[in-house]
C-alpha positions in Angstrom: -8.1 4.4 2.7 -9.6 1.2 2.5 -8.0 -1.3 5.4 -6.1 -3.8 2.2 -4.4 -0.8 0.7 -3.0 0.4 4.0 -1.4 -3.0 4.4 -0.3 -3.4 1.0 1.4 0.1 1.4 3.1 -0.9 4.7 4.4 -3.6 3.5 6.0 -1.9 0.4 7.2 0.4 2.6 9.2 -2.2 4.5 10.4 -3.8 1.7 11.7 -0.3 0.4 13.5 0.2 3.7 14.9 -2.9 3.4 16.3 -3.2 0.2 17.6 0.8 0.3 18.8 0.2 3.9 16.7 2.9 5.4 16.9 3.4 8.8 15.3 6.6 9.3 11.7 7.8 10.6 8.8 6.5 9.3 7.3 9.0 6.9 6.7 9.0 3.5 8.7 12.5 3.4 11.5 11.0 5.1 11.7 7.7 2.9 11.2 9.9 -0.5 13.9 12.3 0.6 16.5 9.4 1.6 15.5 7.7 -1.7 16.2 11.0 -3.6 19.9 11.4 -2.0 21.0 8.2 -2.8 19.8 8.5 -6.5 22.1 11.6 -6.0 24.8 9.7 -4.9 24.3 7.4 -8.1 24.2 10.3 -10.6 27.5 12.1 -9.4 
């Protein structure tokens, strides 16, 4: 993956954790599944 994308993608990837209070490890597995249980949480 070229070297710009890598950053741009880390750096959405902190922003995400930010805003969604993610404190977890740092996988894209990890972030997706937190991300789906609190869209859970919202539709119940």
């Amino acid at each position: 993956m070229p070297i710009g994308l890598v950053k741009a993608h880390a750096a959405l990837d902190k922003a995400v954790d930010t805003a969604y209070g993610y404190k977890g490890i740092n996988t894209d597995a990890g972030r997706v599944a937190f991300l789906f249980e609190r869209y859970e949480d919202l539709l119940a």
